[in-house]
Gaussian input, Z-matrix of N, CA and C with variables (Angstrom, degrees):
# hf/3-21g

backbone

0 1
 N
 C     1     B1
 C     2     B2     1     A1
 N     3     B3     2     A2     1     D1
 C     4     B4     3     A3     2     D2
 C     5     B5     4     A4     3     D3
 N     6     B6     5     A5     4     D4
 C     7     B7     6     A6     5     D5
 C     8     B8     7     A7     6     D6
 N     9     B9     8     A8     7     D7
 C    10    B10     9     A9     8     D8
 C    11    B11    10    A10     9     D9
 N    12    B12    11    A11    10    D10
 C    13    B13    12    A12    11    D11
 C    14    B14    13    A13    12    D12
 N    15    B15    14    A14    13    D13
 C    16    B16    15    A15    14    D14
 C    17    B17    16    A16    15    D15
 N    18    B18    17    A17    16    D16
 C    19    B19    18    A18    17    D17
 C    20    B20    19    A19    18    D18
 N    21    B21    20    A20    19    D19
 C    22    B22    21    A21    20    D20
 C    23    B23    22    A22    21    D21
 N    24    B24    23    A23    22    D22
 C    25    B25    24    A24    23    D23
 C    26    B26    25    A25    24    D24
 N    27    B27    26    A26    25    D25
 C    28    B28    27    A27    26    D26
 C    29    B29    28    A28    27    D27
 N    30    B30    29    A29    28    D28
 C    31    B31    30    A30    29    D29
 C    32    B32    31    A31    30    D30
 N    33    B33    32    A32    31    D31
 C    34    B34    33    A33    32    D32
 C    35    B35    34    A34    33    D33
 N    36    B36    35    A35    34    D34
 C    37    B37    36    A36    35    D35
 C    38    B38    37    A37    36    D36
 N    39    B39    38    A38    37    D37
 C    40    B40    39    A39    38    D38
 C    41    B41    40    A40    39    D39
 N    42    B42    41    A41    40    D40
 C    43    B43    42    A42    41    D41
 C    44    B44    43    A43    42    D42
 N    45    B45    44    A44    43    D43
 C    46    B46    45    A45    44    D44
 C    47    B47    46    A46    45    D45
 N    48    B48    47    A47    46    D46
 C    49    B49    48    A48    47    D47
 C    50    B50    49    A49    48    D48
 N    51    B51    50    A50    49    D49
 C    52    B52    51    A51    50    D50
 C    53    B53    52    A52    51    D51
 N    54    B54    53    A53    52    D52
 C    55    B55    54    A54    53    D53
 C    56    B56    55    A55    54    D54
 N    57    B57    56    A56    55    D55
 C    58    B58    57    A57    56    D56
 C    59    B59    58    A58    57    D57
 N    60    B60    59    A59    58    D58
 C    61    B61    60    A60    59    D59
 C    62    B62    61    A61    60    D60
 N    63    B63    62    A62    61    D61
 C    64    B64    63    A63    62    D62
 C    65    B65    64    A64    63    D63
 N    66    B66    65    A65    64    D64
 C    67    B67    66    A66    65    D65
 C    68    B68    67    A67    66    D66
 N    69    B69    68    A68    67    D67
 C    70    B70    69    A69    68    D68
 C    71    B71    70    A70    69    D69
 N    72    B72    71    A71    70    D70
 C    73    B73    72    A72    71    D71
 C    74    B74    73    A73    72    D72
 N    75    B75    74    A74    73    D73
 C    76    B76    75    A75    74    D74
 C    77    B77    76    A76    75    D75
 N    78    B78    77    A77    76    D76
 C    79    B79    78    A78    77    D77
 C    80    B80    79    A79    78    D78
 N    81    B81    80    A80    79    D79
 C    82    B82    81    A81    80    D80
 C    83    B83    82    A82    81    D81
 N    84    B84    83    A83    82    D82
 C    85    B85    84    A84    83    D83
 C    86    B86    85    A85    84    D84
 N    87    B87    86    A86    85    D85
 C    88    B88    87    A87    86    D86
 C    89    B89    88    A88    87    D87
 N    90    B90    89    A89    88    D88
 C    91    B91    90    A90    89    D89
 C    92    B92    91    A91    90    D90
 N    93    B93    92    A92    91    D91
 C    94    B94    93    A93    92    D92
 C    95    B95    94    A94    93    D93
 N    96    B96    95    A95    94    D94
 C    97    B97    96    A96    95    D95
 C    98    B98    97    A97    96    D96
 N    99    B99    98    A98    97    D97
 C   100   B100    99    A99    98    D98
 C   101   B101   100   A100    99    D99
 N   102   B102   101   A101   100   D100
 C   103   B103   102   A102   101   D101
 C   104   B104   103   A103   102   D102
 N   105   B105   104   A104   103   D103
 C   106   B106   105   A105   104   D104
 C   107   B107   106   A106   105   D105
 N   108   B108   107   A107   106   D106
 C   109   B109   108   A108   107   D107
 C   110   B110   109   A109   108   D108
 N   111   B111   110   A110   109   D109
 C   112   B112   111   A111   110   D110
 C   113   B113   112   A112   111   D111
 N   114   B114   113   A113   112   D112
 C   115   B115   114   A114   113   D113
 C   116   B116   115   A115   114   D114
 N   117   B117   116   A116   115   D115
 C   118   B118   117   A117   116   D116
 C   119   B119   118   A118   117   D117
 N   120   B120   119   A119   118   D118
 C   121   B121   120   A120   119   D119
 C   122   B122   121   A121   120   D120
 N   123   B123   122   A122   121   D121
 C   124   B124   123   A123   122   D122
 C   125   B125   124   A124   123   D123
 N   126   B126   125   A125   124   D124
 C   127   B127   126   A126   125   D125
 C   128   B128   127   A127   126   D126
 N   129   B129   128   A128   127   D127
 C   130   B130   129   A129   128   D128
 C   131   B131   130   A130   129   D129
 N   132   B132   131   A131   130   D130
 C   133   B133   132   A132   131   D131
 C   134   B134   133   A133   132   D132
 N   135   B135   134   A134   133   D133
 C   136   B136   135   A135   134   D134
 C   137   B137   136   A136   135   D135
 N   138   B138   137   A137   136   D136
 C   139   B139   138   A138   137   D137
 C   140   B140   139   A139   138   D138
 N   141   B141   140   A140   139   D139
 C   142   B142   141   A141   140   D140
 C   143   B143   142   A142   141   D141
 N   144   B144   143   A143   142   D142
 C   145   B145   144   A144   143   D143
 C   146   B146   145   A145   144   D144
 N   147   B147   146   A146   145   D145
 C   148   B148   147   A147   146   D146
 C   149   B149   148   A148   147   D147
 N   150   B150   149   A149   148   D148
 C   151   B151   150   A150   149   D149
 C   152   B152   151   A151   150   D150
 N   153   B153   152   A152   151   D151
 C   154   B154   153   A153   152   D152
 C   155   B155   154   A154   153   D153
 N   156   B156   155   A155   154   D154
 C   157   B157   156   A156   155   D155
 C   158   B158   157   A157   156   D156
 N   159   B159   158   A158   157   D157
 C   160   B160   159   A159   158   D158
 C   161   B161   160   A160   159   D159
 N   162   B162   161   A161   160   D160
 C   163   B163   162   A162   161   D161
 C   164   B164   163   A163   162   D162
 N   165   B165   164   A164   163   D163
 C   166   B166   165   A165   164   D164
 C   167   B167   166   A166   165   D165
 N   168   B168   167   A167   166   D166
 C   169   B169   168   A168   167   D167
 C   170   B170   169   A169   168   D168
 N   171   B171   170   A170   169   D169
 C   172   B172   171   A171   170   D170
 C   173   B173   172   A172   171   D171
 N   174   B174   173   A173   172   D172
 C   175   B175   174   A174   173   D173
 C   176   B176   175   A175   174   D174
 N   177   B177   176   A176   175   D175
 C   178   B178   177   A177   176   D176
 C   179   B179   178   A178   177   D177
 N   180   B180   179   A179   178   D178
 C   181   B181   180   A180   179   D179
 C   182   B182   181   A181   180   D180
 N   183   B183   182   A182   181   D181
 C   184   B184   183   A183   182   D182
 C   185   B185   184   A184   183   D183
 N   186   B186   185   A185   184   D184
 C   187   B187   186   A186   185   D185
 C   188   B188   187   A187   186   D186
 N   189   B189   188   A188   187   D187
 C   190   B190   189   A189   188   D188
 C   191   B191   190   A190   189   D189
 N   192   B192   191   A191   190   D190
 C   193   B193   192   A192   191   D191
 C   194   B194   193   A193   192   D192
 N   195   B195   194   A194   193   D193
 C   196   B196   195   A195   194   D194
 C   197   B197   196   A196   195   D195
 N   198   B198   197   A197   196   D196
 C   199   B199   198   A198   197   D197
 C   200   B200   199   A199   198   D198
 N   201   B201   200   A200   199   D199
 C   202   B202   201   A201   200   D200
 C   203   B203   202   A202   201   D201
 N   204   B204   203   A203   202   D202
 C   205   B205   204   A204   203   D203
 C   206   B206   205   A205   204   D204
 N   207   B207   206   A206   205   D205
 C   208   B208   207   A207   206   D206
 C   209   B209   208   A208   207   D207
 N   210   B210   209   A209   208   D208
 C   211   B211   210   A210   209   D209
 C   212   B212   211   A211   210   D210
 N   213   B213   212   A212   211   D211
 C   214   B214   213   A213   212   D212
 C   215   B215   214   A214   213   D213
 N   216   B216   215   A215   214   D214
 C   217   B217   216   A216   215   D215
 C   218   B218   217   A217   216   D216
 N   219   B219   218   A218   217   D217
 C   220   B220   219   A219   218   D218
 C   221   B221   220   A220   219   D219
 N   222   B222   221   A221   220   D220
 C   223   B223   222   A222   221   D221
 C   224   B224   223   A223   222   D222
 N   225   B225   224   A224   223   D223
 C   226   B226   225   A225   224   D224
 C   227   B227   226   A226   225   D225
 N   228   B228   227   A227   226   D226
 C   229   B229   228   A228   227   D227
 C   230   B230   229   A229   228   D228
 N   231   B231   230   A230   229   D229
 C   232   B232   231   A231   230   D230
 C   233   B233   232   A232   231   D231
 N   234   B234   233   A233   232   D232
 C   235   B235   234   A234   233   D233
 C   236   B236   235   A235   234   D234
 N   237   B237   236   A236   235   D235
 C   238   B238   237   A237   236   D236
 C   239   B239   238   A238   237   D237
 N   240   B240   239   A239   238   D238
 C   241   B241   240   A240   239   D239
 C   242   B242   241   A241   240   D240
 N   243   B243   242   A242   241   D241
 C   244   B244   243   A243   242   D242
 C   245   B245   244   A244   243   D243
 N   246   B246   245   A245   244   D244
 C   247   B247   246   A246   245   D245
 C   248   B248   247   A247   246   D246
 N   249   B249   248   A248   247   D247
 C   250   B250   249   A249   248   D248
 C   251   B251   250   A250   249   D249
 N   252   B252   251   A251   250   D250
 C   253   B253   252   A252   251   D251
 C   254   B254   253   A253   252   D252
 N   255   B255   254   A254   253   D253
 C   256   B256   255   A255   254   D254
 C   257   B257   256   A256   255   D255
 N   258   B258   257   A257   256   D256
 C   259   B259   258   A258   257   D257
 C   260   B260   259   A259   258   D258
 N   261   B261   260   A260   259   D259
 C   262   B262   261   A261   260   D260
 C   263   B263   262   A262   261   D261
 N   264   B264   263   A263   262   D262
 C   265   B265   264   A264   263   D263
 C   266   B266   265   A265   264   D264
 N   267   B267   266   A266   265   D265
 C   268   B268   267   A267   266   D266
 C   269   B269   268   A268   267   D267
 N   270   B270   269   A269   268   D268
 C   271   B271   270   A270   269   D269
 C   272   B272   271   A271   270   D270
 N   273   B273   272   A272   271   D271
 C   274   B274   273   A273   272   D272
 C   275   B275   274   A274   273   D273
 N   276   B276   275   A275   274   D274
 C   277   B277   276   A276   275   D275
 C   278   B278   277   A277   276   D276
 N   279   B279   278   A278   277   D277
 C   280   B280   279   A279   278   D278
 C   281   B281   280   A280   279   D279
 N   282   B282   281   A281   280   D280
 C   283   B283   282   A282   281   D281
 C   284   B284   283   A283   282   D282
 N   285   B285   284   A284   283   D283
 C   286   B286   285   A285   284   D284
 C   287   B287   286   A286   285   D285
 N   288   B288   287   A287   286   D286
 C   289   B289   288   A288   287   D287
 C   290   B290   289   A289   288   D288
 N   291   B291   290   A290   289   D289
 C   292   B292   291   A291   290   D290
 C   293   B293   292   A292   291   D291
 N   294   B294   293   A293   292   D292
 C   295   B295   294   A294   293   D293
 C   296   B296   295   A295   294   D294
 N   297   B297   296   A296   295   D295
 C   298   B298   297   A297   296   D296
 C   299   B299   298   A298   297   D297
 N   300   B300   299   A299   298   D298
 C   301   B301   300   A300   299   D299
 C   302   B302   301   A301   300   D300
 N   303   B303   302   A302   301   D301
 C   304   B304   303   A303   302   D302
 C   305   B305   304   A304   303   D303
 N   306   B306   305   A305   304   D304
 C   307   B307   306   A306   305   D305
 C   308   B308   307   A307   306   D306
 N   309   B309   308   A308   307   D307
 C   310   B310   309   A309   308   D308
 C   311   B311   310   A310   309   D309

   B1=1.4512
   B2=1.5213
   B3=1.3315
   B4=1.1694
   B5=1.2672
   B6=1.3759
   B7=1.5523
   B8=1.7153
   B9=1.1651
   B10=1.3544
   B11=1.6264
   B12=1.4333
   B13=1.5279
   B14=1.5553
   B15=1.1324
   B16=1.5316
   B17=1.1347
   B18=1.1754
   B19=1.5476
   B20=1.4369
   B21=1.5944
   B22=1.4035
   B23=1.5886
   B24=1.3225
   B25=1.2758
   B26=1.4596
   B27=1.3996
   B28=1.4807
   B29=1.5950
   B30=1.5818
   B31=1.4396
   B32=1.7526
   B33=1.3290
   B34=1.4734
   B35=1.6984
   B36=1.2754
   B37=1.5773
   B38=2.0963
   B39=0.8340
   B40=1.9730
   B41=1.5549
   B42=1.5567
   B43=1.5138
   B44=1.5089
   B45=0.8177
   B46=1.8847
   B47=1.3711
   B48=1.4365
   B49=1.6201
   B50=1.4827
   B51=1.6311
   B52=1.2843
   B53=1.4174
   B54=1.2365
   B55=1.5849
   B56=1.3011
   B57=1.5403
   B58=1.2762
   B59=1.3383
   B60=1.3541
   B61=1.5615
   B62=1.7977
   B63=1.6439
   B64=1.1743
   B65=1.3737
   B66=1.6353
   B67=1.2585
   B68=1.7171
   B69=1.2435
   B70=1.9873
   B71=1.8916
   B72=1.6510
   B73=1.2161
   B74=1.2835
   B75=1.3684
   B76=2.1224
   B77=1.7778
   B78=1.4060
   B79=1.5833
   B80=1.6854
   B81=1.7614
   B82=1.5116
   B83=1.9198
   B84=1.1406
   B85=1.5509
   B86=1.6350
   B87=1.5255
   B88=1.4267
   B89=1.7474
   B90=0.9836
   B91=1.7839
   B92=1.6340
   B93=1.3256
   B94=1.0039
   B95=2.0190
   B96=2.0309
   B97=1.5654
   B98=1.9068
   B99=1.0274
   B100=1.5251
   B101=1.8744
   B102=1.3022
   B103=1.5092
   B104=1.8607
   B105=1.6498
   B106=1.4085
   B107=1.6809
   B108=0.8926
   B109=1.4994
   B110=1.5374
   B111=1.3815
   B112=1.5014
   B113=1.6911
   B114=1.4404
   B115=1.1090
   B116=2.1615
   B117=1.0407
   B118=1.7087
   B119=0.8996
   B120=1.4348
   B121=1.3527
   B122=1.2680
   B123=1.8651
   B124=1.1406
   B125=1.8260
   B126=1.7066
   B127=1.6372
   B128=1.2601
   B129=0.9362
   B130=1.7419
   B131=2.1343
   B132=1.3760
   B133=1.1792
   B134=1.6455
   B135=1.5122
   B136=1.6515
   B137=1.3540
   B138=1.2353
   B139=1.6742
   B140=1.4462
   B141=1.2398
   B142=1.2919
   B143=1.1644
   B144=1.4278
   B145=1.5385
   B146=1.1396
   B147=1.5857
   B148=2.0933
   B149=1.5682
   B150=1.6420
   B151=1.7424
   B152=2.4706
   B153=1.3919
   B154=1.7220
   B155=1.3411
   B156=1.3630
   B157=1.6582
   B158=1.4119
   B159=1.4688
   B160=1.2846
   B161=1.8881
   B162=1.4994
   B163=1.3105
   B164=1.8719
   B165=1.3811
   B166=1.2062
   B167=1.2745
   B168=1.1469
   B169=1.3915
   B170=1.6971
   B171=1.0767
   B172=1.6504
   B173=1.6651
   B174=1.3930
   B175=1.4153
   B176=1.1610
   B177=1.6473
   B178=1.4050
   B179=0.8837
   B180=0.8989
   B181=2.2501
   B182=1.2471
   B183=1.7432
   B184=1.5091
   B185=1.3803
   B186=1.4901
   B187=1.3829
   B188=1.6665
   B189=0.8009
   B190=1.7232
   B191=1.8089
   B192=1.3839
   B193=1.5338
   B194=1.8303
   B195=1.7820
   B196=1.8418
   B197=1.7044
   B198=0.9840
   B199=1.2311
   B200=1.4149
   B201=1.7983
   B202=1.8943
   B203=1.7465
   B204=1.6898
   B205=1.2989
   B206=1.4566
   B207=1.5097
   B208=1.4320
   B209=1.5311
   B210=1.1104
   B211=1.5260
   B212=1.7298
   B213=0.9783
   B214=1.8719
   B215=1.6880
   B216=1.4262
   B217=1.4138
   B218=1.6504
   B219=1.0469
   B220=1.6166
   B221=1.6445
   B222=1.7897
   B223=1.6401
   B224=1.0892
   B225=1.7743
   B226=1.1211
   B227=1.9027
   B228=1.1904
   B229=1.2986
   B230=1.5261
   B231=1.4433
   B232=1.5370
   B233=1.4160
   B234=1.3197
   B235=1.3646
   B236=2.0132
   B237=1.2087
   B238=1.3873
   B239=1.7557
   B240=1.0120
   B241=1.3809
   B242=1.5919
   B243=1.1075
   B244=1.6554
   B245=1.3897
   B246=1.6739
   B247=1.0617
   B248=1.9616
   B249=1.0541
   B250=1.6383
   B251=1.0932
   B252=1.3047
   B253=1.7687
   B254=1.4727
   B255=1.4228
   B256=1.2774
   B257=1.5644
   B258=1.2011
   B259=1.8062
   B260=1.8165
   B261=1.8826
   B262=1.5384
   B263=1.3769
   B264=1.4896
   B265=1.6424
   B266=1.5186
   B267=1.2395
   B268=1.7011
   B269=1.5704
   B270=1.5043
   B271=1.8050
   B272=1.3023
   B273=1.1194
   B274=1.3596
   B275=1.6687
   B276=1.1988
   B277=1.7224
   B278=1.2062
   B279=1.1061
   B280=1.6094
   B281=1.5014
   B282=2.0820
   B283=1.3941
   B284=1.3999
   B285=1.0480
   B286=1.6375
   B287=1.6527
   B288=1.0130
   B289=1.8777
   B290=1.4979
   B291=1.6477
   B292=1.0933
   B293=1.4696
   B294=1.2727
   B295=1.3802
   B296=1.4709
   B297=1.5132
   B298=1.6070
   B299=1.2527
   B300=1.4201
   B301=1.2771
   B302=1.6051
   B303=1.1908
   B304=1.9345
   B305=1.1589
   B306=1.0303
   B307=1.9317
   B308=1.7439
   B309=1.4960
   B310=1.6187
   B311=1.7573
   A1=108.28
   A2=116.06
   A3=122.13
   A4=131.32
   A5=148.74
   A6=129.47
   A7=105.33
   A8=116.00
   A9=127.27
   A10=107.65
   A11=124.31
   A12=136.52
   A13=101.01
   A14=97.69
   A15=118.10
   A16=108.46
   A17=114.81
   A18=125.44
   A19=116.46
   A20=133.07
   A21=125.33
   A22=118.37
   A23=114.28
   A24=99.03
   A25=103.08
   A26=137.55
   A27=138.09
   A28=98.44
   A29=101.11
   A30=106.28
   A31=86.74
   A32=83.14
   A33=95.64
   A34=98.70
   A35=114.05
   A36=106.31
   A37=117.60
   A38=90.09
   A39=82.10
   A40=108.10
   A41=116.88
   A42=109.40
   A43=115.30
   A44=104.14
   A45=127.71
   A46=122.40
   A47=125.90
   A48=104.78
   A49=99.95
   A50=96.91
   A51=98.26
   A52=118.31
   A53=120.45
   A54=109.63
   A55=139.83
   A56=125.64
   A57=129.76
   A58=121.16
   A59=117.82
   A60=121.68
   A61=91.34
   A62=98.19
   A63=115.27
   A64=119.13
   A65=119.14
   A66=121.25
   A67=126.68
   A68=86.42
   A69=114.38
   A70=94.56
   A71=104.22
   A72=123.48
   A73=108.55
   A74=132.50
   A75=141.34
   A76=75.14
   A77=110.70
   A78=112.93
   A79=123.38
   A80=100.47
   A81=96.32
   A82=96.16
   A83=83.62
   A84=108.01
   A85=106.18
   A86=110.85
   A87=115.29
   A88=129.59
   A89=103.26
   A90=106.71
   A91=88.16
   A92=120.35
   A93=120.79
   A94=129.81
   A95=87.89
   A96=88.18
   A97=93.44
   A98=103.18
   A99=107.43
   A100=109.10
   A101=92.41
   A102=109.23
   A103=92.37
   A104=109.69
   A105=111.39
   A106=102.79
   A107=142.63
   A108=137.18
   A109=110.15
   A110=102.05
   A111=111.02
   A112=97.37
   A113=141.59
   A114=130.92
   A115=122.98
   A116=102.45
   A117=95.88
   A118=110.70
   A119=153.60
   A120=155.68
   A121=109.80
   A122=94.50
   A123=108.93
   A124=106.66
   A125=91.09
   A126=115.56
   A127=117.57
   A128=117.27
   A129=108.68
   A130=124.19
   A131=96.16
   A132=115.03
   A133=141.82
   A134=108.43
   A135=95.84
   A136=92.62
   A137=102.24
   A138=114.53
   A139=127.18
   A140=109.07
   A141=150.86
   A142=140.26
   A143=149.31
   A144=127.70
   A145=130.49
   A146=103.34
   A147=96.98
   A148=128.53
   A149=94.68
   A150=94.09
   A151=86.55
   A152=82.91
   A153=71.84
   A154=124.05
   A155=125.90
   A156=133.31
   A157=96.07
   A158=111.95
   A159=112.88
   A160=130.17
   A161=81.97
   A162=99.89
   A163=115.60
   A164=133.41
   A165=127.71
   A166=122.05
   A167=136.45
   A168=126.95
   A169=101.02
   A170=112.20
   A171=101.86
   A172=100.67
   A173=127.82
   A174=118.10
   A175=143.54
   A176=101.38
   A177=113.54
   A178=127.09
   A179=99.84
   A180=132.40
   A181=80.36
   A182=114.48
   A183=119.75
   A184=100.63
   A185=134.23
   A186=141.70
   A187=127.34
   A188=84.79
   A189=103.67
   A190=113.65
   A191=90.14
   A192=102.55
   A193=119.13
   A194=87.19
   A195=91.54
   A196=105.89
   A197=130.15
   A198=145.83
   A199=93.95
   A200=101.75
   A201=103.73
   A202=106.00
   A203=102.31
   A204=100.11
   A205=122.23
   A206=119.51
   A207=120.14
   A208=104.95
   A209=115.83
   A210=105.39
   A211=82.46
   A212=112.46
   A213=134.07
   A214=115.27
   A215=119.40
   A216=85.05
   A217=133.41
   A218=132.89
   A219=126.12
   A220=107.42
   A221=118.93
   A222=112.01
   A223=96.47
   A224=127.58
   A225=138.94
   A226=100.73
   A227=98.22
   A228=102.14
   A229=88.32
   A230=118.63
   A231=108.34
   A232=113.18
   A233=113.31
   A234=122.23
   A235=94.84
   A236=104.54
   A237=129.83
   A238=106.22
   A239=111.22
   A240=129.62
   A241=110.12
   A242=134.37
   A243=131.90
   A244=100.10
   A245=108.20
   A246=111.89
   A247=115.96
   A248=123.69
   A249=148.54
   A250=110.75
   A251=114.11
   A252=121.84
   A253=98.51
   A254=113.77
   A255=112.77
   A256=105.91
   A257=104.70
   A258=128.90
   A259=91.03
   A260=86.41
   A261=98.91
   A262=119.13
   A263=115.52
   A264=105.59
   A265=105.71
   A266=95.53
   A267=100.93
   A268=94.75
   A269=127.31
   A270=118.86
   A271=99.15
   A272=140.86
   A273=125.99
   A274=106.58
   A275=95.46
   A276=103.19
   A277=95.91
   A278=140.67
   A279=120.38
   A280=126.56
   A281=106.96
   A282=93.93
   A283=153.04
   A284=78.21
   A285=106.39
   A286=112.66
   A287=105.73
   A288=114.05
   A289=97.56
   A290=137.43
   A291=123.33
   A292=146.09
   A293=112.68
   A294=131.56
   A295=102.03
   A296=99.50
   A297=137.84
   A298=101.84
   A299=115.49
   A300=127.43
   A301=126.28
   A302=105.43
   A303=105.94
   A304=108.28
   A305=114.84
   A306=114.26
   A307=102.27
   A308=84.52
   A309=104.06
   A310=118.06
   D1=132.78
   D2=178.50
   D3=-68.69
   D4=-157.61
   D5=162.85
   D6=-107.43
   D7=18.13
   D8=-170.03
   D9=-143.98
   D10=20.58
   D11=143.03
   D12=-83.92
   D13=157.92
   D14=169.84
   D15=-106.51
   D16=131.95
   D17=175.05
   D18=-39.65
   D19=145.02
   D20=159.77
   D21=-52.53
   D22=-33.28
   D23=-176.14
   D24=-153.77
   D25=141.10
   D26=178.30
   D27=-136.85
   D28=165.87
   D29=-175.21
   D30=-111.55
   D31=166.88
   D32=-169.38
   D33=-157.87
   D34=164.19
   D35=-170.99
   D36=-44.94
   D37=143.84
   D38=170.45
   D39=52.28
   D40=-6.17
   D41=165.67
   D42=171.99
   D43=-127.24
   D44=-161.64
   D45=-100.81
   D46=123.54
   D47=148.25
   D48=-122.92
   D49=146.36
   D50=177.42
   D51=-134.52
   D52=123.12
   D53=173.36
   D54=-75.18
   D55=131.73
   D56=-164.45
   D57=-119.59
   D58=156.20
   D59=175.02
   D60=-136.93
   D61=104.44
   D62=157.11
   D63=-80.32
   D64=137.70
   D65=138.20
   D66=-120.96
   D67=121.27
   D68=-172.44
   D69=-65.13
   D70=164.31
   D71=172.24
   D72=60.89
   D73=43.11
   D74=-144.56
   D75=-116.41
   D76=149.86
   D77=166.05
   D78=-68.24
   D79=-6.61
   D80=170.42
   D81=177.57
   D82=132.55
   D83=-177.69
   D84=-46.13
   D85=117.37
   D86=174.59
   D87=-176.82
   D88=152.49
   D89=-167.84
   D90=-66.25
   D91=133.96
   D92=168.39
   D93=-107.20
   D94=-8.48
   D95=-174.23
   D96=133.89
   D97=-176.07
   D98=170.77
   D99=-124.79
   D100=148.57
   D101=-162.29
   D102=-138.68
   D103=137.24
   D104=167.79
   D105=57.85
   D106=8.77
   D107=-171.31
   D108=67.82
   D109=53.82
   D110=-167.27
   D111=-135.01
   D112=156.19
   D113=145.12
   D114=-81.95
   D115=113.99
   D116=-161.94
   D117=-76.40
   D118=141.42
   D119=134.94
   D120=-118.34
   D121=148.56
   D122=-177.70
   D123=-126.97
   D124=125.11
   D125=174.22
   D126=-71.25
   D127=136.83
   D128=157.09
   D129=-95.65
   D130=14.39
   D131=153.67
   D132=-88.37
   D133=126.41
   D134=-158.89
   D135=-83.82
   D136=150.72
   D137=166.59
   D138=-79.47
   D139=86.02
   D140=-164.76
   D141=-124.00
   D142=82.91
   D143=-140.35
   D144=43.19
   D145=35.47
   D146=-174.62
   D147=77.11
   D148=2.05
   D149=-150.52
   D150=-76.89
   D151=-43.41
   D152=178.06
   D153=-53.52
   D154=-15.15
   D155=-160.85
   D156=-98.18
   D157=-28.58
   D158=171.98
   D159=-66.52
   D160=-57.38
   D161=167.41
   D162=-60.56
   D163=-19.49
   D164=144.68
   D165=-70.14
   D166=-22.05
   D167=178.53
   D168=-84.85
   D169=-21.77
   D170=-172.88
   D171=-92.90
   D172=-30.84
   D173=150.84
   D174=-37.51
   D175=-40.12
   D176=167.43
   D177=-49.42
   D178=-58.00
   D179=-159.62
   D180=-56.41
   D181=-70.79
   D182=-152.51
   D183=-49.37
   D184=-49.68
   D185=172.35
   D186=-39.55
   D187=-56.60
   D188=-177.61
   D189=-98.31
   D190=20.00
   D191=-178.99
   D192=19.83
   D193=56.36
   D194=-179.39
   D195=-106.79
   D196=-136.63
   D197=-167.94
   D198=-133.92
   D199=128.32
   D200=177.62
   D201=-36.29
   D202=-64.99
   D203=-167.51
   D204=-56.24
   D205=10.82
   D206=176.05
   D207=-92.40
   D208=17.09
   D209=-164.61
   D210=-126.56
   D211=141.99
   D212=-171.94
   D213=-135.95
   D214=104.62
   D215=162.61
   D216=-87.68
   D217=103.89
   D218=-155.12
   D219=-76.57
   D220=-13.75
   D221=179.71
   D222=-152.10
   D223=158.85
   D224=176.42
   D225=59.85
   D226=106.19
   D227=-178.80
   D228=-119.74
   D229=-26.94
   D230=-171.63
   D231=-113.08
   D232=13.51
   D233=-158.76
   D234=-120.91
   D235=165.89
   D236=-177.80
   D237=-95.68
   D238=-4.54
   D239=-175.74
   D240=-116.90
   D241=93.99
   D242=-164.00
   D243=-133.02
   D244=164.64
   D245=172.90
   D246=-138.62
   D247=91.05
   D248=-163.78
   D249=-75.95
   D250=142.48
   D251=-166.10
   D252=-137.45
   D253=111.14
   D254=174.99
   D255=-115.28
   D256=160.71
   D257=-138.01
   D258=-139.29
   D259=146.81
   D260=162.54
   D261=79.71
   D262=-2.32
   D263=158.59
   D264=-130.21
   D265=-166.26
   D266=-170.23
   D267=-84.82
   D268=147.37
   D269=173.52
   D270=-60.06
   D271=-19.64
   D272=-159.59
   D273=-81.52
   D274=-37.27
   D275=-177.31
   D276=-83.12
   D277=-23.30
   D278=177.72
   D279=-100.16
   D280=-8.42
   D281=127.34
   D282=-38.08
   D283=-66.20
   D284=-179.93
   D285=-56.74
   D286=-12.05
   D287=176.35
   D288=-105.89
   D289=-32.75
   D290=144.59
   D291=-62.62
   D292=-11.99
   D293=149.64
   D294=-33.85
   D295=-84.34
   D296=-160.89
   D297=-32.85
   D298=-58.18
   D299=178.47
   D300=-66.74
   D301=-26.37
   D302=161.53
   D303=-76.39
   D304=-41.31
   D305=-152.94
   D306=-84.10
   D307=115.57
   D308=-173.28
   D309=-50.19

């Protein structure tokens, strides 16, 4: 990792940011592992009017059992490469639910 990647995941007040490498139009919405120092998931929403950015924020939530509106994207709004700020738990517990979710 370079000194100019962003970390997979940082704490930040009330929670998380985490960086992602989405891929849209996937046969079914799912954590796939980390790729590039990214966590990957794949949507089955095309990126199209927001509808994929949407459909990641409501994955999240559902994931990290937060509230839609706890899920933010703060970079790459048009890009496959984003960076998401989730809200409303302690970082530690929402590590630990990102753990869950890599570990095969």
């Amino acid at each position: 990792m370079s000194k100019t990647d962003p970390p997979l995941c940082a704490d930040t007040d009330g929670g998380i940011i985490l960086t992602l490498h989405i891929q849209p139009r996937a046969a079914k919405n799912e954590v796939c592992g980390i790729q590039d120092h990214a966590l990957k998931i794949r949507l089955t929403s095309p990126p199209v009017d927001g509808a994929a950015n949407k459909l990641c924020r409501e994955f999240l939530a559902e994931r990290f059992d937060v509230a839609k509106s706890a899920v933010e994207i703060v970079s790459g709004e048009t890009s496959r490469h984003k960076r998401v700020k989730i809200c409303g738990k302690d970082p530690a517990l929402l590590r630990r639910t990102l753990e869950a979710l890599i570990t095969p």
